[in-house]
N, C-alpha and C positions, 0 to 999 in steps of 0.2 A: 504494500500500500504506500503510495507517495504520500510526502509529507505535507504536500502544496495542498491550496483549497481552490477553490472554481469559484468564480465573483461574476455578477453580471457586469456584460460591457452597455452603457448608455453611449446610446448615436450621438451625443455632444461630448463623448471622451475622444476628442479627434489624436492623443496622441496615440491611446490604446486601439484604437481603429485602424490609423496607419499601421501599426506593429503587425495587427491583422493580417490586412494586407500584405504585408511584407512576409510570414510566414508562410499565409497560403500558397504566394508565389513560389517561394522558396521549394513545398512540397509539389512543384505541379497543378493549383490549385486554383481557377480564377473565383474572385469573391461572387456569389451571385446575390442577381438585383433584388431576388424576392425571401427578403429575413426580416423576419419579426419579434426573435429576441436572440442576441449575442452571448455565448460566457466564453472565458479567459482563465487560464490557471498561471501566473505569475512567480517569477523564482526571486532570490533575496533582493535581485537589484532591481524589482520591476520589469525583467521584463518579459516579455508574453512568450509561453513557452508550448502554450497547448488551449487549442479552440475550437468551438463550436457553436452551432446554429441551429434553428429552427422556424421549417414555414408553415404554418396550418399545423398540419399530423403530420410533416416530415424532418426526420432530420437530416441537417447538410453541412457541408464545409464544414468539415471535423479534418483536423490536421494536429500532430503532436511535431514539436521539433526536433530533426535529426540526432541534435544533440542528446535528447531527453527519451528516446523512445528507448521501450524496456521496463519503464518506472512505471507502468498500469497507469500513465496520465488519460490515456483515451477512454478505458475504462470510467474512471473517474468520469469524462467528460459525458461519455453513452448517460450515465446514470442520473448526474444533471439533469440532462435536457428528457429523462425520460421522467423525474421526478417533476418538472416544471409544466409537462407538456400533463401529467396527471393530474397537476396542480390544476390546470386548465380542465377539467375534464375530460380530455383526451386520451383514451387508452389504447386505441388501436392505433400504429406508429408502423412509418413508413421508412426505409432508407435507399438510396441510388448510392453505390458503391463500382472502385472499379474491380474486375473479376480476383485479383493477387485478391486484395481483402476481406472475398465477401466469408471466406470461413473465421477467419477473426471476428466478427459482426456474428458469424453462425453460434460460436462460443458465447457471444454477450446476450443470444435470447431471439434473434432475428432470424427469421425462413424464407428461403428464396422462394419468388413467385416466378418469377422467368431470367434466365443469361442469354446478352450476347455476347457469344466469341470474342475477347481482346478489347471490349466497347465497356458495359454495363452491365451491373446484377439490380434489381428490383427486389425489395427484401419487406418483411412485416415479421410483426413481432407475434404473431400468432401463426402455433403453426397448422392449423386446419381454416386459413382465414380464405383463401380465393378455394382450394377445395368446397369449400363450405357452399362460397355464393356460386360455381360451379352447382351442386347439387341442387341450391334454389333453381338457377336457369332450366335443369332437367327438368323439374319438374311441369314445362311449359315445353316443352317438344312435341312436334309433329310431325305427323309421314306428309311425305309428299315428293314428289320426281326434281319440284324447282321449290327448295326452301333459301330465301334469298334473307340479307338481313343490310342494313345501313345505320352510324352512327351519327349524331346530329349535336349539335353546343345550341342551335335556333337561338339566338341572340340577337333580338327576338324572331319568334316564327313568323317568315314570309311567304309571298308568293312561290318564289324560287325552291322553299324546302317542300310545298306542296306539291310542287310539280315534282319535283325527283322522287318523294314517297308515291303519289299517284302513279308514276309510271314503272316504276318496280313494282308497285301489287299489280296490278295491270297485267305484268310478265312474268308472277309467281304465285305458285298457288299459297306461299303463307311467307309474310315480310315481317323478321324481327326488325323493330326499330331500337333502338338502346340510345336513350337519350342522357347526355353527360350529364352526373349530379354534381359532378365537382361545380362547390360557388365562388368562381372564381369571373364572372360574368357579371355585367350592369344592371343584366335582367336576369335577377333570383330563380334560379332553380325549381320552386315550386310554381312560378308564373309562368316558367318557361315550359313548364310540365305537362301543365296547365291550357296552355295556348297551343301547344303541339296536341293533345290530344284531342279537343274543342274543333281542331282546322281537322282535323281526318278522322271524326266520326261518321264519315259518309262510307268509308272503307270497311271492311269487316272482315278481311285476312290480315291483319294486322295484330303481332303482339308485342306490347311494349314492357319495356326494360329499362332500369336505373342500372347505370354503369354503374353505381358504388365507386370506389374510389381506387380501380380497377384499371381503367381508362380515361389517362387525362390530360388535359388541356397543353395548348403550344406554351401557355402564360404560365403555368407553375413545373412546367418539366425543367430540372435542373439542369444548370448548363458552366456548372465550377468544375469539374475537371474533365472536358471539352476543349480542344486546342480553337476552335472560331465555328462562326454560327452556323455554318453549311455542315459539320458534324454534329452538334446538337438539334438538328430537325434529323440527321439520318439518323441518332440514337435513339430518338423518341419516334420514330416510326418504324424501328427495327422493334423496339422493344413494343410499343402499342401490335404490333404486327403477334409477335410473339403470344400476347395474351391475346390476341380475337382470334389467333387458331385453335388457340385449346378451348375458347367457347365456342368457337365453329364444329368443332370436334362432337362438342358435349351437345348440341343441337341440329345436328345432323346438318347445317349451312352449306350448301357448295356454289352460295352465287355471293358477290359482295358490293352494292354500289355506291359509287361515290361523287361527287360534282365537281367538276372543271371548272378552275379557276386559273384562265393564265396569266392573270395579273399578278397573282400570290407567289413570290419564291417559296416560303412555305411549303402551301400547298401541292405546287410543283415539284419539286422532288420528293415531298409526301407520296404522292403518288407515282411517281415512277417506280419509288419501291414496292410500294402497293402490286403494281402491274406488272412488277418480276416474282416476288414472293408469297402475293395469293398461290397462283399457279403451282407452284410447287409444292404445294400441299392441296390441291384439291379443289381448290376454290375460286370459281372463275371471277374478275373484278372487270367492271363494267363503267367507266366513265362517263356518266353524261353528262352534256353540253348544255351551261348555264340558259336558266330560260330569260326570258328579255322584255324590256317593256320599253317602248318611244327608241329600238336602239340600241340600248344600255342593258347589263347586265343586271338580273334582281340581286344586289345584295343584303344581307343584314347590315352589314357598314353603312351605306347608304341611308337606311330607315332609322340609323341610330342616330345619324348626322343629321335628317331631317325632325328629328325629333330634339335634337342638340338644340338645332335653329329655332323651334317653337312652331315649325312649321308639320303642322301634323295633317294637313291636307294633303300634302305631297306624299303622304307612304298611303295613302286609299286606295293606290293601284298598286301598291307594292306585297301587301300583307294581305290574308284572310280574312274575313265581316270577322271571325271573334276576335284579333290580332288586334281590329281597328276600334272594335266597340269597347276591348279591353283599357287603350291607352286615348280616348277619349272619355273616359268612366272619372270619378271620383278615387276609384281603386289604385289607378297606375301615378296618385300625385309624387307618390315617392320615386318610385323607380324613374318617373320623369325630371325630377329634382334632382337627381344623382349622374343622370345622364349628363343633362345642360352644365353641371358642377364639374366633368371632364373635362381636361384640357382636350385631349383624343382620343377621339371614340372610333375611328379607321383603325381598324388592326389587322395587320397582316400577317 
């Protein structure tokens, strides 16, 4: 047991912040943008010798210094942040590791949910937790010759995700739809739930799905020990890829579709791996081509900016009657306040 104690770091300790930084480099490690509480373990002369972070239910940027590893400082740190994150209510904890580490992380309590090769491990601290939501999903399986499924953020639901769900039931006889629960979006998770179900209760092969915290978002996938951003969208699409085959697996899925976007680098090589690595496993992936309005492609960005602007006549051709009745309601004054409060609401 080391002798050091673990202290939070406050975002106005800019020298302890730089140290931060300066360590994480050191290990290979770029700080990432999305942390919500910092701790530090400090040796006699101050200075920072072992740290760690936390976003939501994950933890990140955990680094010990070259100098100092051996001393069970990480341990130490795991323990922190896993005592902080309980403190919070939070007990179900996530970690992205790279593959050398994730058995030291397996020793502290953490089970891998999926590896890429030489890239990232995906790890939870319970170890029947995606087994688990695996068994829920079974329990909604269906026969059929075209069991097709698509993933959706609808932030918020518009025309554009209606038409792409329409037209895969259209050409299957049963569409999972699995809509992300992570709240990491402008528009809340249970409105967003809410408004996608509302827009395609005309359909009725249709069964829908909360990702859980299974499948997520471009905004909270970690990107610190990632050498630049064109590796961090193919880590988080290798890895997001990894978990929707073994739901695909568990649901008998062999169709997957998705919507073109060629304005998104994102998107854009999201999908190029998409369209190498379904196939390989079984699963045909189907790109369709954004639907259109005056011209212009429908997007959520779009309906979020015209809503930024106070202009909510302009998304009437873009959204579903519940989409629009929704954010003309008394209901939507919040999430409308929140929006306009962005600086940017275009996110690609």
């Amino acid at each position: 047991m080391s002798e050091y104690s673990v202290s939070k770091v406050y975002p106005s300790d800019k020298r302890a912040n730089a140290a931060i930084e300066k360590l994480l480099l050191q290990e290979g490690i770029r700080r990432d943008k999305n942390l919500d509480y910092t701790c530090a373990v400090y040796d006699e002369d101050y200075n920072v010798i072992a740290t760690g972070s936390c976003f939501g239910n994950t933890l990140r940027c955990m680094a010990v210094s070259h100098e100092h590893q051996g001393e069970g400082l990480m341990n130490e740190i795991v323990s922190h942040l896993v005592q902080y994150e309980y403190n919070r209510k939070i007990s179900h904890l996530f970690l992205y590791t790279k593959c050398n580490s994730a058995k030291f992380f397996g020793d502290l309590g953490f089970y891998e949910i999926v590896r890429i090769e030489n890239q990232i491990v995906f790890m939870e601290n319970r170890p029947a937790g995606f087994s688990s939501y695996l068994e829920e999903l079974a329990a909604t399986k269906v026969d059929g010759e075209k069991i097709a499924a698509l993933v959706l953020n609808a932030n918020p639901f518009t025309l554009g995700h209606l038409y792409l769900i329409e037209k895969a039931a259209a050409e299957n006889d049963f569409l999972h739809v699995f809509m992300v629960s992570e709240d990491a979006s402008l528009v809340p998770f249970e409105i967003r739930r809410k408004l996608i179900i509302e827009g395609t209760a005309h359909l009725k092969n249709l069964i829908y799905h909360n990702t859980g915290p299974y499948i997520i978002s471009n905004a909270t996938f970690p990107s610190y020990f990632q050498k630049d951003d064109s590796a961090v969208i193919e880590s988080h699409a290798n890895l997001d890829l990894s978990v929707f085959v073994r739901i695909a697996k568990t649901l008998g899925i062999n169709r997957r579709y998705v919507g073109e976007e060629p304005k998104s680098l994102v998107t854009g090589i999201y999908n190029e791996i998409m369209k190498e690595k379904l196939p390989e496993n079984g699963i045909q992936c189907i790109v369709v081509p954004r639907k259109e309005e005056n011209g212009e492609v429908i997007s959520a960005s779009n309906v979020r900016q015209a809503i930024k602007n106070g202009e909510l006549e302009k998304i009437k051709n873009l959204v579903p009657d519940s989409t629009y009745k929704f954010f003309t309601s008394p209901a939507a004054a919040n999430v409308i306040e929140k929006i306009q409060s962005t600086g940017n609401v275009i996110h690609y």
